[in-house]
MILUM-222448 format. One line per 8 residues: number of its first residue (from 1); their letters; for each residue x, y, z of N, C-alpha, C, O. Coordinates in steps of 0.1 Angstrom, whole numbers, plus 5000, padded with zeros to 4 digits. Layout:
// residues N
NUM> a> X/Y/Z/X/Y/Z/X/Y/Z/X/Y/Z  ...
// end
This chain:
// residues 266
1> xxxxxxxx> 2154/4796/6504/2160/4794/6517/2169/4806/6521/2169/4807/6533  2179/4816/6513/2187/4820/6517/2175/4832/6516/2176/4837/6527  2167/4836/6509/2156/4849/6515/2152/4845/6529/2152/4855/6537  2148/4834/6535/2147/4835/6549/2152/4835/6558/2148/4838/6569  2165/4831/6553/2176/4832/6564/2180/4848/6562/2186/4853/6571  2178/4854/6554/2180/4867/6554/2174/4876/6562/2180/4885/6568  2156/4872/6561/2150/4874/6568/2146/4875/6583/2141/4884/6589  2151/4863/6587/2155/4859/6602/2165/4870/6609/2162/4876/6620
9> xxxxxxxx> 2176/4872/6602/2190/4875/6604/2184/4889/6609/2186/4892/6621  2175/4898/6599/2171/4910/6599/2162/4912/6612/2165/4920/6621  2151/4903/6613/2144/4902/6625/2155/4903/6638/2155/4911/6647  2164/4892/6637/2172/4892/6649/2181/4910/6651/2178/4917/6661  2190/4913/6644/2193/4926/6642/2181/4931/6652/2183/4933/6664  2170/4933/6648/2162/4949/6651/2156/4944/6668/2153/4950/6679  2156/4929/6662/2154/4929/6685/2164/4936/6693/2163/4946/6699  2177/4929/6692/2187/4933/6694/2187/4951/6699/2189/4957/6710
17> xxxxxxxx> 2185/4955/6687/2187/4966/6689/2174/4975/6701/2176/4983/6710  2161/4968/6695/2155/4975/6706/2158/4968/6722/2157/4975/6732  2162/4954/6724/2169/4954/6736/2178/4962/6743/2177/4964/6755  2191/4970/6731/2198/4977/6737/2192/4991/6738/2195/4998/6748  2182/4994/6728/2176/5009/6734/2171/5008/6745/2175/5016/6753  2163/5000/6748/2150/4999/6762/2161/4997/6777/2158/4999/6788  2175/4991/6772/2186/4993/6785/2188/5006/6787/2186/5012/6798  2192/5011/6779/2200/5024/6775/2182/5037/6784/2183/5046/6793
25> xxxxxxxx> 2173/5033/6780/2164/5043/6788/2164/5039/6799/2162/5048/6808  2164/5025/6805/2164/5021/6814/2170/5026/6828/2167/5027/6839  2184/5028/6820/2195/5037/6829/2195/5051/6832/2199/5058/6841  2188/5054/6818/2181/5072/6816/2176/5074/6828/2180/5082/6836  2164/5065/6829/2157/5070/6838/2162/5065/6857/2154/5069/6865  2168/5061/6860/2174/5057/6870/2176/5073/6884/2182/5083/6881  2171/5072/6894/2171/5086/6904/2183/5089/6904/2192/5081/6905  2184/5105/6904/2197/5110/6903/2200/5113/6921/2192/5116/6930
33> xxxxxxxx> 2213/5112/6921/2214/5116/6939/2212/5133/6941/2211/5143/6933  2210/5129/6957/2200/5144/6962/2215/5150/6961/2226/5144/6963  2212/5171/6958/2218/5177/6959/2228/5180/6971/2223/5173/6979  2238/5186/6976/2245/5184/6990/2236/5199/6996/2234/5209/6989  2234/5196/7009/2227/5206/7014/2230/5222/7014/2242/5224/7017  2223/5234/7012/2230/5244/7012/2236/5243/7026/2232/5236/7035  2248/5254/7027/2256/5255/7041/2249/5263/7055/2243/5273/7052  2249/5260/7063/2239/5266/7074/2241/5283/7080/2254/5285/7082
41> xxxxxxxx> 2235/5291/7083/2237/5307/7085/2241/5307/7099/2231/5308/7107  2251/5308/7104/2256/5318/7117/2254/5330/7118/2256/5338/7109  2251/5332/7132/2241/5346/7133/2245/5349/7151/2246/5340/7160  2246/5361/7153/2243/5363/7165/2252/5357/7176/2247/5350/7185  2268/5360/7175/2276/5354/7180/2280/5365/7192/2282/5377/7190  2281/5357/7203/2282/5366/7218/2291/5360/7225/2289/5348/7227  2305/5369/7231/2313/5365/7239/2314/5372/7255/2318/5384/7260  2310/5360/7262/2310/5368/7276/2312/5360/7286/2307/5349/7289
49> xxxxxxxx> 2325/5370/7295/2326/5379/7296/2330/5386/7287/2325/5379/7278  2336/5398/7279/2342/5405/7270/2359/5406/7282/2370/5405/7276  2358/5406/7294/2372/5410/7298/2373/5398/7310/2363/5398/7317  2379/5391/7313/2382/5377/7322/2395/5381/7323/2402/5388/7317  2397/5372/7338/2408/5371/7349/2408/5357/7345/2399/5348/7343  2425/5358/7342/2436/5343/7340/2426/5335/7348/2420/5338/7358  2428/5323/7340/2419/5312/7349/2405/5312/7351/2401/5304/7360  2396/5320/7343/2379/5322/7348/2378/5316/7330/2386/5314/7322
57> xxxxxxxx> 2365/5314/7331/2358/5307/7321/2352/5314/7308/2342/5320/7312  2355/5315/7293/2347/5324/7285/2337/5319/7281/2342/5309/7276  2320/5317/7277/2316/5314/7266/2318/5319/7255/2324/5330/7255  2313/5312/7241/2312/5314/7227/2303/5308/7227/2301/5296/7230  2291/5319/7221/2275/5314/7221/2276/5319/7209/2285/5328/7207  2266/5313/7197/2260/5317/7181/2249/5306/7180/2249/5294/7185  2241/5314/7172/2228/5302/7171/2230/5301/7150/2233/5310/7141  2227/5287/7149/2234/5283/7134/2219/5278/7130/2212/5272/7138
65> xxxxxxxx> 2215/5281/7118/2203/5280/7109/2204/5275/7099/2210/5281/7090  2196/5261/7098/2194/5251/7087/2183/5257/7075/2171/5257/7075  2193/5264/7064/2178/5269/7058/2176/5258/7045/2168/5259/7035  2185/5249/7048/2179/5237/7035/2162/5225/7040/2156/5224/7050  2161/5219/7027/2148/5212/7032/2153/5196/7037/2147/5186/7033  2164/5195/7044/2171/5184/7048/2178/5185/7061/2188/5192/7063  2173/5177/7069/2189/5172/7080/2199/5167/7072/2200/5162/7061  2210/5172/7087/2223/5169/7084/2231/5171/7093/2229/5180/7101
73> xxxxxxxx> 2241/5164/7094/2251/5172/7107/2262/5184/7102/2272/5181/7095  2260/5193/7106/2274/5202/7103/2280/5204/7114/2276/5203/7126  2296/5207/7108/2307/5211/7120/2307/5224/7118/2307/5230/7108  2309/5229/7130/2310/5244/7128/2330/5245/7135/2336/5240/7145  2332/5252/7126/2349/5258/7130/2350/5268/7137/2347/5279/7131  2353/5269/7151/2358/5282/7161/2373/5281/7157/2379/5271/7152  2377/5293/7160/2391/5295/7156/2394/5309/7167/2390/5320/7163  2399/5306/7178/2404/5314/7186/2423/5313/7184/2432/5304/7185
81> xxxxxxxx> 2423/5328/7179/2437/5331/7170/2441/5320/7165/2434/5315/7156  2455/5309/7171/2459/5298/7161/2451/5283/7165/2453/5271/7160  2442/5289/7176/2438/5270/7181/2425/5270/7174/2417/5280/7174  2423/5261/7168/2407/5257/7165/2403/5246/7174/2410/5238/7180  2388/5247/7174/2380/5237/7178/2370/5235/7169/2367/5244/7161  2364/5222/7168/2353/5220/7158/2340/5212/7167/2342/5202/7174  2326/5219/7164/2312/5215/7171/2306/5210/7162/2304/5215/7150  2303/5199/7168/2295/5188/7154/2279/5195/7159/2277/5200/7170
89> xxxxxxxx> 2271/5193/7151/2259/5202/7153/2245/5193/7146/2246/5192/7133  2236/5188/7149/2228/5184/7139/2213/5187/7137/2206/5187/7146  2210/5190/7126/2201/5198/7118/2190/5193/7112/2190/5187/7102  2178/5196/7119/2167/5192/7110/2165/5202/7099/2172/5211/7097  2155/5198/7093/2151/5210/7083/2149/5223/7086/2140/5225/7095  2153/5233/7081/2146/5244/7082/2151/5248/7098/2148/5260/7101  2160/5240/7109/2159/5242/7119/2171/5255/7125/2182/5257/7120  2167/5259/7133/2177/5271/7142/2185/5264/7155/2177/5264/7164
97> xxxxxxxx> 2197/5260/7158/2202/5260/7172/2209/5272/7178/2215/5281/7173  2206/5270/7190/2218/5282/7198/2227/5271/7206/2224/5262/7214  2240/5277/7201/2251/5269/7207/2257/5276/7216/2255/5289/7215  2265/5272/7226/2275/5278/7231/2289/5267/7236/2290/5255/7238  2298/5275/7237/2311/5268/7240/2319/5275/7249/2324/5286/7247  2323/5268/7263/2330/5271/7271/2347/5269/7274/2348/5258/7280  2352/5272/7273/2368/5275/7276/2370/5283/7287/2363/5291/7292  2388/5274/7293/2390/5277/7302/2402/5284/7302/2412/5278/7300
105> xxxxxxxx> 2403/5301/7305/2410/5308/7299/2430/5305/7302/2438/5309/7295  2432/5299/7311/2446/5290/7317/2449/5281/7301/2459/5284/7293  2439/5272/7299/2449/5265/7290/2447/5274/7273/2444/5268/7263  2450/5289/7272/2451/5291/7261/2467/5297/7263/2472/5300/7274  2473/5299/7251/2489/5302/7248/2492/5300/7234/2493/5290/7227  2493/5314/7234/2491/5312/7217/2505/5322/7214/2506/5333/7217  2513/5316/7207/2524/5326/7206/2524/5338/7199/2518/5338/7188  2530/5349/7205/2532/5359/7199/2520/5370/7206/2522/5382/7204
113> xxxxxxxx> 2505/5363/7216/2501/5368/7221/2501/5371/7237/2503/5382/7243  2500/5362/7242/2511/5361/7257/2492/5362/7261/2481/5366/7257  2497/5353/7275/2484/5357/7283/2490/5367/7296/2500/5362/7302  2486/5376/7300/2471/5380/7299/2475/5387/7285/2487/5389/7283  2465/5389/7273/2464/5395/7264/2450/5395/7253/2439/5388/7254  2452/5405/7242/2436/5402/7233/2434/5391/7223/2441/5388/7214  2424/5387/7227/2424/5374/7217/2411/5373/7207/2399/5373/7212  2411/5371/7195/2401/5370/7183/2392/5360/7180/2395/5351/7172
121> xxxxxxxx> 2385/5361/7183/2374/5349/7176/2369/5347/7164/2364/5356/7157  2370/5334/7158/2365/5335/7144/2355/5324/7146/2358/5314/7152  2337/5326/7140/2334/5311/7140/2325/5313/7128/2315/5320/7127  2330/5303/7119/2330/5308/7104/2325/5312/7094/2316/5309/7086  2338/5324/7100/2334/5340/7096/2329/5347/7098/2329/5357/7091  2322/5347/7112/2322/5355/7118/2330/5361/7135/2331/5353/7145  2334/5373/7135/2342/5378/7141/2341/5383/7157/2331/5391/7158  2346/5381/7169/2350/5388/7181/2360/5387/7185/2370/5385/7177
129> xxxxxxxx> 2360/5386/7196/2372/5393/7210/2369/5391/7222/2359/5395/7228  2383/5383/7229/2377/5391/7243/2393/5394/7247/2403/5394/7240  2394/5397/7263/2403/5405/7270/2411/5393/7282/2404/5390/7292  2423/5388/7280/2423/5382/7297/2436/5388/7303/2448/5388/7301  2424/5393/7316/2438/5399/7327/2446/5391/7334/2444/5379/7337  2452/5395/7336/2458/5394/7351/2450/5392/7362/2445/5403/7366  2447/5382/7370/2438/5379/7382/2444/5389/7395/2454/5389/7401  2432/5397/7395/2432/5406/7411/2436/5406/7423/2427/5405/7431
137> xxxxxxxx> 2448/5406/7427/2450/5399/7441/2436/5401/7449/2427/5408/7444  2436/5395/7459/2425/5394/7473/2424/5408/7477/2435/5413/7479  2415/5414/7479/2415/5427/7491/2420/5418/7508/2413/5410/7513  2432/5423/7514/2432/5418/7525/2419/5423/7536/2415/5435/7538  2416/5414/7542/2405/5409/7555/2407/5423/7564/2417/5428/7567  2392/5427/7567/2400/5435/7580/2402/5431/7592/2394/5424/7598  2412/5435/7596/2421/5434/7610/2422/5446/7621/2424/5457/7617  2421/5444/7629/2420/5458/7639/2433/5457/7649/2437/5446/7654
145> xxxxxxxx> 2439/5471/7653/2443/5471/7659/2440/5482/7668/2438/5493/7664  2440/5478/7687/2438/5491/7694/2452/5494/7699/2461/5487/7701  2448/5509/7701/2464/5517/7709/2456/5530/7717/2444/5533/7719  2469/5535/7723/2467/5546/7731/2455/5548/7740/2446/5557/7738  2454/5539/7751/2445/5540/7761/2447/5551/7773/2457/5553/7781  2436/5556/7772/2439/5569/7778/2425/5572/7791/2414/5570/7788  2428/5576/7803/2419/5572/7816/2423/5585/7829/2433/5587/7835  2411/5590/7830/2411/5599/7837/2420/5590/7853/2418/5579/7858
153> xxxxxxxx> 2428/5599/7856/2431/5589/7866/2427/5597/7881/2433/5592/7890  2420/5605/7882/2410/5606/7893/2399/5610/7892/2397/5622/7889  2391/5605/7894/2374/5605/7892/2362/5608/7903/2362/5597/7910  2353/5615/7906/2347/5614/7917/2335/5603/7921/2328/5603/7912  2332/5595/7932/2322/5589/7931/2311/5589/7924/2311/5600/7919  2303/5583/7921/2288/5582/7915/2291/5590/7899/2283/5592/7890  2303/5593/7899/2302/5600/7880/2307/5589/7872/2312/5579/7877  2306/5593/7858/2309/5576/7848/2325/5580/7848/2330/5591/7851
161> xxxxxxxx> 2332/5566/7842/2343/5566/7839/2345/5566/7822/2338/5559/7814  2354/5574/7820/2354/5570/7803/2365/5570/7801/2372/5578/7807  2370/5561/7792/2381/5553/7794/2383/5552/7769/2377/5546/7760  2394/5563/7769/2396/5563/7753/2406/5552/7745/2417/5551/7749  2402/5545/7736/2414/5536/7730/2412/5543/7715/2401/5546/7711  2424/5543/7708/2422/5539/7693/2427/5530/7687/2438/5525/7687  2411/5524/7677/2412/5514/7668/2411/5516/7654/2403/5522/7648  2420/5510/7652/2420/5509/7637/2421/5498/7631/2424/5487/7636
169> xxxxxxxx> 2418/5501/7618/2415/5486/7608/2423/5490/7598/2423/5501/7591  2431/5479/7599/2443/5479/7586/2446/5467/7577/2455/5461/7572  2431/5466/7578/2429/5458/7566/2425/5465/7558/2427/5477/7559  2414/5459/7541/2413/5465/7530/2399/5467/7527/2395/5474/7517  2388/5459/7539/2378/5458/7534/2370/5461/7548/2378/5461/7558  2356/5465/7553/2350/5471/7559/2347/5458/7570/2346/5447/7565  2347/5458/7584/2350/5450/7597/2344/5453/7604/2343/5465/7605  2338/5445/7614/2338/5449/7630/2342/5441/7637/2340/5429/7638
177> xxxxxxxx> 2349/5450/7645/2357/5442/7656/2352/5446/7675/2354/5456/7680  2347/5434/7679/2340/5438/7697/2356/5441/7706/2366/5432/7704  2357/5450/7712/2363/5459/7718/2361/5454/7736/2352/5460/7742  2371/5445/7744/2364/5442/7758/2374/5453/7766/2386/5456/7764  2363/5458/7774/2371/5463/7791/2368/5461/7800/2357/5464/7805  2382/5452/7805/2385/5446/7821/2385/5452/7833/2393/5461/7834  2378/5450/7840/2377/5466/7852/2379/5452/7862/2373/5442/7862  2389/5456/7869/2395/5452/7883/2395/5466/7898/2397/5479/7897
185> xxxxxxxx> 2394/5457/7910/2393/5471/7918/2384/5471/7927/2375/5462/7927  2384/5480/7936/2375/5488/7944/2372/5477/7953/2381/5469/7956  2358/5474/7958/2348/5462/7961/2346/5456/7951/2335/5452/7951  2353/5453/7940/2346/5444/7931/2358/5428/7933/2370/5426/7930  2348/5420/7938/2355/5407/7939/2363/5403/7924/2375/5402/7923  2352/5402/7915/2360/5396/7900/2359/5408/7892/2352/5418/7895  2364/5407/7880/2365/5414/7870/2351/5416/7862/2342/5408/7866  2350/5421/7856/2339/5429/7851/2344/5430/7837/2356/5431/7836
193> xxxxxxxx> 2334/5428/7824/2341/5428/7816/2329/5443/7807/2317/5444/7810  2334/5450/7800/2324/5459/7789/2331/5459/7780/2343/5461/7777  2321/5455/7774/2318/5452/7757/2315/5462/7743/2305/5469/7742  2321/5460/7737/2316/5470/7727/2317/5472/7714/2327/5479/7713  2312/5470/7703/2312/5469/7688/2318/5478/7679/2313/5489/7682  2324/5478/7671/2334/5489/7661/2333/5489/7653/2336/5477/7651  2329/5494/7639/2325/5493/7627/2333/5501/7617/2330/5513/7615  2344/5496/7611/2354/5504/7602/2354/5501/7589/2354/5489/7587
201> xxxxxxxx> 2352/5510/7578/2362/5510/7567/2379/5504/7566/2387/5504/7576  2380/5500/7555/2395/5491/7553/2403/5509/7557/2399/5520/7553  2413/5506/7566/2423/5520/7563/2421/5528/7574/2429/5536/7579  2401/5523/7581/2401/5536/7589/2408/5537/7602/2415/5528/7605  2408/5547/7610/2412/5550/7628/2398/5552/7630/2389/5552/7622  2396/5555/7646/2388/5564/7650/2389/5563/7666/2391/5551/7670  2386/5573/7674/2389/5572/7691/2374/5572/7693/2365/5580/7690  2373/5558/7702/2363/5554/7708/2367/5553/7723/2377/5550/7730
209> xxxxxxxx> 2351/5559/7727/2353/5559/7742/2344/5543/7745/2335/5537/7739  2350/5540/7756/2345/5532/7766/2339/5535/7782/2345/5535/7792  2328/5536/7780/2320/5540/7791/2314/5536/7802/2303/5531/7803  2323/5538/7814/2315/5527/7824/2307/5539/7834/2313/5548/7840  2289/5536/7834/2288/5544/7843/2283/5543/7856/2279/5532/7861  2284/5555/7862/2286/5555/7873/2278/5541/7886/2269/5533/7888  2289/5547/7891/2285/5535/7906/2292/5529/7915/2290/5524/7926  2303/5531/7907/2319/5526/7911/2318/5534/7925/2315/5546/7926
217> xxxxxxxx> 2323/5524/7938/2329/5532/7950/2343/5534/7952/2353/5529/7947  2342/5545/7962/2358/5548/7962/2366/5537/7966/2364/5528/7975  2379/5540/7957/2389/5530/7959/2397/5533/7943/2393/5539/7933  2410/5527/7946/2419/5521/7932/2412/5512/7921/2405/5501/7922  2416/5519/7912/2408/5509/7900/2420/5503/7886/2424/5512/7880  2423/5494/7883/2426/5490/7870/2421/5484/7858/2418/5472/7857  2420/5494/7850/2417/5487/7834/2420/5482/7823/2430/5487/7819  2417/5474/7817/2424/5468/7808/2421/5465/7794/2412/5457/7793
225> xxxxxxxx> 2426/5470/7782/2415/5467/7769/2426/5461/7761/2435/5468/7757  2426/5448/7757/2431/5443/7747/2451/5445/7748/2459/5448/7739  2453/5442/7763/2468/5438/7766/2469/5456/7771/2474/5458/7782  2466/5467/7766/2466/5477/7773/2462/5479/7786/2452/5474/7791  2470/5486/7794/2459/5491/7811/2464/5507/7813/2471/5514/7806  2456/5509/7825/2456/5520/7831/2451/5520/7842/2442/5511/7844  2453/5528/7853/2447/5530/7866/2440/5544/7866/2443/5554/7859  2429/5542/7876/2424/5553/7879/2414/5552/7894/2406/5543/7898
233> xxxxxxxx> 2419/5565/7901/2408/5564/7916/2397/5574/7915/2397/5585/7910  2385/5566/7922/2372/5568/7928/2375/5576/7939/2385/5572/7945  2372/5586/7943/2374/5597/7955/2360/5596/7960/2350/5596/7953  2361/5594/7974/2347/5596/7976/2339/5610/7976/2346/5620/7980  2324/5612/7973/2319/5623/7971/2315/5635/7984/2309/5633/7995  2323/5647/7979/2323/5658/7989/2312/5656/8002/2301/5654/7998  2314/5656/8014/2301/5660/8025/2296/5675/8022/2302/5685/8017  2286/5674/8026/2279/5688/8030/2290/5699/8034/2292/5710/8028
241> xxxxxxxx> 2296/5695/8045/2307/5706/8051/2316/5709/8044/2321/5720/8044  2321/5696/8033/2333/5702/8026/2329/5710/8014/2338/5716/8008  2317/5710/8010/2313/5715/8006/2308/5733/8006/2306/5741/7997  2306/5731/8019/2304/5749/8025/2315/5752/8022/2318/5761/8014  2331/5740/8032/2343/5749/8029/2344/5752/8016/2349/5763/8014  2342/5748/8010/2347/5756/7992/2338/5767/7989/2343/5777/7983  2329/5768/7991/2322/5778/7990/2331/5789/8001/2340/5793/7994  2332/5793/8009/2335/5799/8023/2349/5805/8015/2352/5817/8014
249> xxxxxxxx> 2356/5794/8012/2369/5796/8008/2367/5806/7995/2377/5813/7993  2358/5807/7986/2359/5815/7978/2354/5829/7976/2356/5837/7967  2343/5830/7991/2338/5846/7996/2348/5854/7999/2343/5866/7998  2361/5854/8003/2369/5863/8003/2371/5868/7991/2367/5879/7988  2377/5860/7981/2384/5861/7972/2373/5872/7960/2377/5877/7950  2361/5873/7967/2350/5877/7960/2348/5893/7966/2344/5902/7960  2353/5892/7979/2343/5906/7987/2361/5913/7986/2360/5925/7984  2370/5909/7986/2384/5917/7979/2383/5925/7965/2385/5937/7962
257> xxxxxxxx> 2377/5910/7955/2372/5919/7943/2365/5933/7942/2367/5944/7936  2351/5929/7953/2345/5938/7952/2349/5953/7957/2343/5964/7955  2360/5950/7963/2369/5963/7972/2375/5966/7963/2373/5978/7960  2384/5960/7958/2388/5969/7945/2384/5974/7934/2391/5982/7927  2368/5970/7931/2359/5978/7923/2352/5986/7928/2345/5993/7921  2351/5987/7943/2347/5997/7949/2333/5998/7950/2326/6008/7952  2329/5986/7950/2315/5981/7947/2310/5982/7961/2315/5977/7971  2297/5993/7961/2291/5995/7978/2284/5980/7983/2279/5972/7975
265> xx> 2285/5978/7998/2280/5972/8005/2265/5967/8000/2258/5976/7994  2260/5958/8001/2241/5960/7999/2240/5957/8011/2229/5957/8016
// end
């Protein structure tokens, strides 16, 4: 009896033990967890504008490449001087994105740099810059002003009237400004208005004539361009006779000459 109970005892022992071996592989073989992904390649990072006016908008473009055999989400870290931002990004396998990130150049203030000033881009680890000015005042609008109206002030019938102003634009940027002249007078029951177009550079002058032509009968005339005036008269046109007289009137002054050059008779 006690050889069998020895026996038993022995059998029990070696189950045992291969119970605990066949646990012990059991656990051996159990899947081990997946490796953590390699980290993704930034490439090809572009800032533009490179130079911005206070208050305009920068991008931060880079395209980030998944070269593991796994999705995943990564954050990618921008770091403009002391502010960071972080872009969650997600990744198929093997996959490429192009990202970009916009800012708005007013809410940056970074001490020690002052805005307008140069500012660093990091997005990780890789490096730019950009520039923010000072915003451009406006070029002022152009504006015209006329002066110096100037007017033949006696004119003969049936010839044109030309009537000079100068305008200028004192503004900053290239203009045209229409130019009216008020003609009162003569037989003319109402006013009459001529019109006329001006084309300046910011800064420029230039004397423009105003041309009224002919037809006007004799009589008093007044003009007017833009709060300026002037008068000028219509004479009616020479007769025939007054005409001889001027001629007539200057055969002396001719056959004297000829007497004192001694020039013979024909």
């Amino acid at each position: 009896m006690v050889s069998g109970a020895r026996s038993n005892t022995i059998f029990i022992g070696i189950l045992i033990g291969l119970l605990v071996c066949t646990g012990a592989g059991a656990r051996a073989m159990a899947p081990l967890p997946p490796p953590p992904p390699l980290p993704p390649i930034l490439s090809d990072l572009t800032i533009t504008p490179a130079e911005v006016e206070l208050g305009e908008n920068v991008t931060i473009s880079f395209i980030v490449t998944n070269t593991d055999n796994q999705s995943f989400v990564y954050t990618v870290t921008m770091q403009i001087e002391n502010i960071t931002l972080l872009v969650d990004v997600e990744l198929e396998a093997y996959e490429s994105k192009a990202l970009s990130h916009t800012i708005t150049t007013d809410i940056i203030d970074v001490p020690g740099v002052g805005v307008p000033g140069f500012f660093n881009v990091t997005v990780d680890g890789i490096t730019g810059s950009f520039t923010v000015i000072e915003p451009m005042l406006p070029l002022k609008l152009a504006e015209f002003t006329v002066s110096g109206l100037n007017v033949f002030t006696e004119i003969e019938e049936g010839a044109d009237v030309t009537i000079l102003v100068n305008v200028s634009n004192v503004g900053e940027v290239e203009g045209t400004h229409q130019i009216d002249l008020i003609l009162e007078g003569g037989d003319i029951l109402f006013y009459t208005v001529y019109s006329k177009n001006v084309t300046l550079p910011g800064g420029a002058s230039e004397e423009v004539p105003l041309r009224i032509e002919g037809g006007l009968t004799a009589g008093s005339y007044q003009v007017e361009v833009e709060g300026l005036t002037g008068n000028f008269k219509v004479i009616p046109e020479p007769s025939f006779w007054e005409i001889s007289l001027r001629v007539n009137h200057i055969r002396p002054s001719v056959r004297t000459l000829s007497n004192l050059v001694s020039i013979p008779p024909t």
